[in-house]
DRENFIVEX-311043 format. One line per 2 residues: number of its first residue (from 0); for each residue x, y, z of C-alpha. Coordinates in Angstrom, 3 decimals. Layout:
BEGIN
NUM	X:Y:Z | ...
//
This chain:
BEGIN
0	178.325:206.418:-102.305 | 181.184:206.553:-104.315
2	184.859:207.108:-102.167 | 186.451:207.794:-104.685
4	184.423:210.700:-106.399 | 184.262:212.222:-103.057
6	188.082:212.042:-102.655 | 188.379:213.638:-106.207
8	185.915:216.277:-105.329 | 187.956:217.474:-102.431
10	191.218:217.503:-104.285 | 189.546:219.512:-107.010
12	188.013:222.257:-103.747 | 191.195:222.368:-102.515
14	193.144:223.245:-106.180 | 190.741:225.787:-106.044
16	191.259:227.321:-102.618 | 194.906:227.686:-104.057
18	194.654:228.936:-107.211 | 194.125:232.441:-108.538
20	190.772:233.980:-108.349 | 189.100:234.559:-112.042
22	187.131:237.357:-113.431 | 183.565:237.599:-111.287
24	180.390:237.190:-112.532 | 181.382:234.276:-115.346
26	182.285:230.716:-114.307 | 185.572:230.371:-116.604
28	187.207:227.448:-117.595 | 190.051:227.383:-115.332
30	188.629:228.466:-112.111 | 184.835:228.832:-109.964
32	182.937:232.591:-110.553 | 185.030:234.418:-107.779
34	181.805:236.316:-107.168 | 180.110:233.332:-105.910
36	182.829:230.735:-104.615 | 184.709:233.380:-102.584
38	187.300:231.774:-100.230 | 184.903:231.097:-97.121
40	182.493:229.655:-99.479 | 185.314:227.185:-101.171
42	186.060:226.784:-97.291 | 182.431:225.536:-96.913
44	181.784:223.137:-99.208 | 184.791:221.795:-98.854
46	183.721:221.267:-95.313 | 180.725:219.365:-96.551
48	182.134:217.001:-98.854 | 184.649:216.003:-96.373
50	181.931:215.507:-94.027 | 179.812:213.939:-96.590
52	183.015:211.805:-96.918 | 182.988:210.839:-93.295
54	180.107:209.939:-92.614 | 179.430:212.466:-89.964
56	176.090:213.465:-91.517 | 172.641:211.715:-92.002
58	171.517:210.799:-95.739 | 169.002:213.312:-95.033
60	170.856:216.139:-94.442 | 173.763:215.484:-97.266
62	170.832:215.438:-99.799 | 169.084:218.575:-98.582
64	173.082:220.348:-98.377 | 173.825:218.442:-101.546
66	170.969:220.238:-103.295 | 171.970:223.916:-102.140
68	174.923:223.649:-103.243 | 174.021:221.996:-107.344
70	172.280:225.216:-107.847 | 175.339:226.989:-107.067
72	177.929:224.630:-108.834 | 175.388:224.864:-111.700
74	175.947:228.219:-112.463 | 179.433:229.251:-111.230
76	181.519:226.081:-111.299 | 184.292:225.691:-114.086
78	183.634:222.806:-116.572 | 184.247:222.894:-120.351
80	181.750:219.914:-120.619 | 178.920:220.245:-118.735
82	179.057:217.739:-115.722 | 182.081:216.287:-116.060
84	184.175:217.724:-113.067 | 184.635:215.567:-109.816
86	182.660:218.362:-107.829 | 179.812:218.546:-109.993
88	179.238:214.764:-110.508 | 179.988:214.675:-106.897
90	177.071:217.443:-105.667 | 174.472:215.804:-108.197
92	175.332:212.213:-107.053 | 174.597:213.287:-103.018
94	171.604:215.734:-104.012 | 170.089:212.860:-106.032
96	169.607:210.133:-103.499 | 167.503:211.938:-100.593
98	166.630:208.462:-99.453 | 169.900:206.939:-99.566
100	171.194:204.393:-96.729 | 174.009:206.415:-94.674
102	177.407:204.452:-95.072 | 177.918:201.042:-93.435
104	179.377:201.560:-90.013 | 182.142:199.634:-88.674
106	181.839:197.503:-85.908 | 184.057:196.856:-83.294
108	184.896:194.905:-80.412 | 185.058:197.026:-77.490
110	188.872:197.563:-76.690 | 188.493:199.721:-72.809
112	186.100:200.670:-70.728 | 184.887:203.915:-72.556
114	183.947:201.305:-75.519 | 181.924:199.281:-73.302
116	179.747:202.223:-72.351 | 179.628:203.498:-76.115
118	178.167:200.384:-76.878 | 175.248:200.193:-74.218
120	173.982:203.484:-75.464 | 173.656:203.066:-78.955
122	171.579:199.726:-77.103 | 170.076:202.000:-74.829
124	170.285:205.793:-74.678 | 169.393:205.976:-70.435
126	173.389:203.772:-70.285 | 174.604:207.619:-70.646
128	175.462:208.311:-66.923 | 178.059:205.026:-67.302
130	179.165:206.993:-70.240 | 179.678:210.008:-68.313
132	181.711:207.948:-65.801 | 183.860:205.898:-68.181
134	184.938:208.747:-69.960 | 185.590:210.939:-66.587
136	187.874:208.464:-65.530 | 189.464:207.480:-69.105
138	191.349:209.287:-71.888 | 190.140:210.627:-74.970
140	191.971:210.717:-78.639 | 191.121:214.053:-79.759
142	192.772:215.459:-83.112 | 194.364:218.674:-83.563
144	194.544:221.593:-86.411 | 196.159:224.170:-84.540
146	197.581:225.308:-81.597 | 197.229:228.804:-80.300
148	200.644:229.451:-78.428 | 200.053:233.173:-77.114
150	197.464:232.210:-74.275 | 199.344:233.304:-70.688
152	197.382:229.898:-69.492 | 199.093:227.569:-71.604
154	198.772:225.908:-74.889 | 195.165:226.169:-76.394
156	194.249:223.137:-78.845 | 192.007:223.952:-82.353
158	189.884:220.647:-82.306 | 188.574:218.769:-85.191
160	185.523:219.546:-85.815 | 182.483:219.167:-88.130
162	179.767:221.763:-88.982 | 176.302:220.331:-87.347
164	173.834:223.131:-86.887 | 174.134:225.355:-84.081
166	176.646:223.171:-82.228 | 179.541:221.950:-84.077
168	180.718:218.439:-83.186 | 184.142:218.040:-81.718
170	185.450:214.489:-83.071 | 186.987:212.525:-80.533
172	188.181:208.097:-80.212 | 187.973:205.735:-77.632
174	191.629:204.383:-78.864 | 194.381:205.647:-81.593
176	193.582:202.769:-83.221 | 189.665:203.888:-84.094
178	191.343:207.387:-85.382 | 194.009:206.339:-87.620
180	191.782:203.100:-88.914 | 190.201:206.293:-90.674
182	192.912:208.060:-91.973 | 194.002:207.932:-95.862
184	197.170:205.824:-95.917 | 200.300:207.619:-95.731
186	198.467:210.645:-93.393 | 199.626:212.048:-90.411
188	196.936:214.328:-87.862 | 198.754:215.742:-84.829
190	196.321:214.939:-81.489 | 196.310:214.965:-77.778
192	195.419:212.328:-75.270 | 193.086:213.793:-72.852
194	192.332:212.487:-69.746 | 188.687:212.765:-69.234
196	188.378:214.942:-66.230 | 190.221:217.528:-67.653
198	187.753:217.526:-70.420 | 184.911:220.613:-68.828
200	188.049:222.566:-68.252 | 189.573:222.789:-72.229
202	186.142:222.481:-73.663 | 185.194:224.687:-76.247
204	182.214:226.953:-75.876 | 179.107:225.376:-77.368
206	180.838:222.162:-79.098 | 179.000:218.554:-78.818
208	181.148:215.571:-79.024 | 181.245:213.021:-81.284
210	182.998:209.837:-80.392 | 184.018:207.168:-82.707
212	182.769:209.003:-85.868 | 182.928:206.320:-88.438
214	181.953:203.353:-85.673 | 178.683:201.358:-84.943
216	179.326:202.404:-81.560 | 179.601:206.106:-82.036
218	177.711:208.349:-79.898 | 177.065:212.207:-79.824
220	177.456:214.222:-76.232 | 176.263:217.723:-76.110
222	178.267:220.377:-74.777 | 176.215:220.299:-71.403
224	177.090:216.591:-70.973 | 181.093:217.037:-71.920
226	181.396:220.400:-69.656 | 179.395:218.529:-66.940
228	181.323:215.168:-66.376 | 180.779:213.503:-64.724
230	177.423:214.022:-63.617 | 176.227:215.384:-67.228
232	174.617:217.880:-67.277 | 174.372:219.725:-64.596
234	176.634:222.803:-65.731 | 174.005:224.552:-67.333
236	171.882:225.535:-64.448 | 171.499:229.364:-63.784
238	172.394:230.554:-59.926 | 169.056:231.162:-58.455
240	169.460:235.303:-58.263 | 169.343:235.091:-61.690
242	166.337:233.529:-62.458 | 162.797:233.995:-61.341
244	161.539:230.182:-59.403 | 157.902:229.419:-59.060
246	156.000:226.747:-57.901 | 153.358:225.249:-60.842
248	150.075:226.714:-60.699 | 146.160:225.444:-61.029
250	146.718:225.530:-64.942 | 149.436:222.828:-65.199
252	147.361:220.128:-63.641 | 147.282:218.201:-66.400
254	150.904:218.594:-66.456 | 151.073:217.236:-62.889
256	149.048:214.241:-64.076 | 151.759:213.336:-66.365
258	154.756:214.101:-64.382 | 153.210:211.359:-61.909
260	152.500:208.993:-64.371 | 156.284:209.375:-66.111
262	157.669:208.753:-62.588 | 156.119:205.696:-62.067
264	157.582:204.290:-64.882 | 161.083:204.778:-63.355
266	162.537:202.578:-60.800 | 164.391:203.915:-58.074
268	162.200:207.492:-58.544 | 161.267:208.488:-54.720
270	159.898:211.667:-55.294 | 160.515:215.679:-57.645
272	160.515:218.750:-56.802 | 158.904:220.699:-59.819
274	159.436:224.625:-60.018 | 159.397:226.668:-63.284
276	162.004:229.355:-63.802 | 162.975:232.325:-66.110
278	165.805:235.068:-66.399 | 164.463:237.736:-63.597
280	165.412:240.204:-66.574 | 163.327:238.273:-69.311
282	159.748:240.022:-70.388 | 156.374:238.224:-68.985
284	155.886:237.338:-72.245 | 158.574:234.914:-72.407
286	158.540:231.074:-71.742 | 159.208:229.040:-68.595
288	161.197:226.317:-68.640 | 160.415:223.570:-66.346
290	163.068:222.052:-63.815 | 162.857:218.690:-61.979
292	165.072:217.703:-59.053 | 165.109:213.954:-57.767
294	165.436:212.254:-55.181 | 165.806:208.938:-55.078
296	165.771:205.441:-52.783 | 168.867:203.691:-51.742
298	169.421:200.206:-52.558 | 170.356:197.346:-49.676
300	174.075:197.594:-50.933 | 173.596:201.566:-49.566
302	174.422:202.688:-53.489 | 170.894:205.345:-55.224
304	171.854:204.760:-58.981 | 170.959:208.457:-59.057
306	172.208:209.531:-62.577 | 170.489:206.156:-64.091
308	167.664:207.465:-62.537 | 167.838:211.092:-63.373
310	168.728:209.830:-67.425 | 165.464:206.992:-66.841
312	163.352:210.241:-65.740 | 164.393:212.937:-68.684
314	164.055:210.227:-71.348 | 160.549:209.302:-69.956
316	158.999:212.848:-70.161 | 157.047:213.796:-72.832
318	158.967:216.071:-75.228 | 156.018:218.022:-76.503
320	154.282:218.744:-72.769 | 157.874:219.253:-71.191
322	160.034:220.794:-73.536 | 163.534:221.295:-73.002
324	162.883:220.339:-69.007 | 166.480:220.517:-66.622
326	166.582:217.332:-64.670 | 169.043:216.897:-61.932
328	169.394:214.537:-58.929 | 169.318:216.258:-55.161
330	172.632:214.390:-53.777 | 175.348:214.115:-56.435
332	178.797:215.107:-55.354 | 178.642:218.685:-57.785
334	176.272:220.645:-55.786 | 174.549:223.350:-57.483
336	172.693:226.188:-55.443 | 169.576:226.060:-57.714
338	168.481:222.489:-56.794 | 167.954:223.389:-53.012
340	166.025:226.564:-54.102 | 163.870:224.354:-56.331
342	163.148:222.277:-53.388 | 162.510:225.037:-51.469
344	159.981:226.929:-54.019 | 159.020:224.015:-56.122
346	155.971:221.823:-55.934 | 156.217:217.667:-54.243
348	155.610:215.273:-56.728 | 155.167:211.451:-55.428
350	155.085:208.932:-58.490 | 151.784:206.778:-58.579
//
């Protein structure tokens, strides 16, 4: 991947997003069909090439982006030779290599705590609860766009973030170092150090978190794991008057098989409670979504390990028999009124 194209490429966006609009429905020489490159549009691709740029998206998804957006520069970018501007070399180059390697990661030593745990989960993804913990009880680098100063609350920080789907990803560093290590020389980025529990409070709606973008030891939190620190999370269960809680029937005996079996596998696993649950309001057509609460057996130094075991436990279920399944431990400090109604309605599982 060439740095340097990209960096050209964005320049060339961002003349663009300045300049005067042209005549729609003709790409001129000057500046993109208006018609099709309207200002959101510049906005977006933009977006992706700086993204593209970064790193923040697989080789996968740049190529299938990549290609979108050719057949657009194709016919509505400005070019008085054809493929000679920065943006068009720059599209065909990213929608030509489907297959390519993502960029070379850079690896560090860990420099704090919060490093430490990065690093065991890109080992091993069931290390998240010591993630959870370390970055509870640390700080995070997060940089800033914008601040919205009318709030009667207070200050409200605009993140950086990064289109990813239906989530966008918040980009956060372990150190100021990691963050400006990635910066174009000369650049300044405003940002906040915030202290980890305050995280759930300031979080915006629906954002994962990526931290150390750029790193070896980068690692991606969803929005249920950021708003639930530090028990992960555990934020998204419904109160139980809003849901409808049954116990598994005759027909999801085969599902009980495998429940047992997964248990097994996880140290420290005692024994679930298993009850299925849906919005009270939803239609009987509509899915139920399975929701496991653990308990689990104390060790001689009187500690349970119970979010290693609750992380062991999710990561051991089959995805495509227990899709999207809530698992929660019984005794962690954030109590949550569902879990005691799940014990109460749900079915006793005992592992093998």
């Amino acid at each position: 991947m060439s740095l340097d194209l990209l960096d050209a490429a964005i320049g060339e966006v961002k003349e663009h997003r300045h300049s005067p609009p042209g005549d729609p429905g003709e790409p001129g020489d000057d500046v993109p069909d208006p018609f099709v490159f309207d200002p959101q549009t510049l906005g977006d691709l933009h977006d992706f090439l700086r993204d593209a740029r970064r790193g923040v998206l697989t080789a996968d998804e740049v190529a299938q982006e990549a290609q979108m957006w050719q057949q657009l520069v194709d016919v509505a970018w400005p070019h008085t030779r054809a493929g000679d501007s920065p943006v068009e070399q720059a599209v065909a180059m990213l929608a030509a290599a489907p297959g390519a390697a993502p960029p070379v990661l850079a690896a560090v030593e860990p420099a704090n705590e919060l490093e430490h745990a990065l690093a065991a989960v890109v080992r091993d993804d069931a290390a998240r609860p010591a993630l959870w913990q370390a970055l509870h009880d640390g700080e995070l680098v997060l940089p800033v766009v914008a601040y919205d100063l009318a709030r009667p609350e207070g200050v409200n920080p605009q993140f950086l973030s990064a289109p990813a789907g239906e989530s966008p990803l918040v980009l956060g560093f372990a150190t100021e170092e990691r963050f400006n290590a990635l910066l174009p020389q000369g650049s300044e980025v405003s940002r906040v150090l915030a202290p980890g529990h305050d995280l759930p409070r300031i979080w915006p709606d629906g954002h994962s978190l990526m931290i150390n973008a750029g790193y070896a030891n980068g690692v991606v939190l969803s929005p249920q794991e950021v708003t639930g620190l530090p028990h992960g999370g555990r934020s998204e269960l419904p109160h139980p008057r809003s849901v409808t809680i049954v116990a598994p029937g005759d027909h999801d005996e085969d599902r009980a098989v495998l429940l047992t079996a997964a248990a097994a596998t996880v140290p420290g696993c005692k024994e679930l409670a298993w009850a299925c649950i849906r919005p009270r309001e939803a239609p009987e057509h509509a899915p139920w979504r399975d929701v496991l609460v653990v308990t689990v057996t104390t060790g001689s130094d009187g500690s349970d390990g119970q979010a290693a075991v609750v992380q062991a436990l999710d990561a051991a279920l089959p995805v495509s028999v227990f899709p999207h399944a809530v698992v929660v431990g019984r005794d962690a400090d954030l109590v949550h009124p569902l879990v005691e109604a799940v014990v109460t309605a749900g079915r006793s599982i005992r592992p093998l």
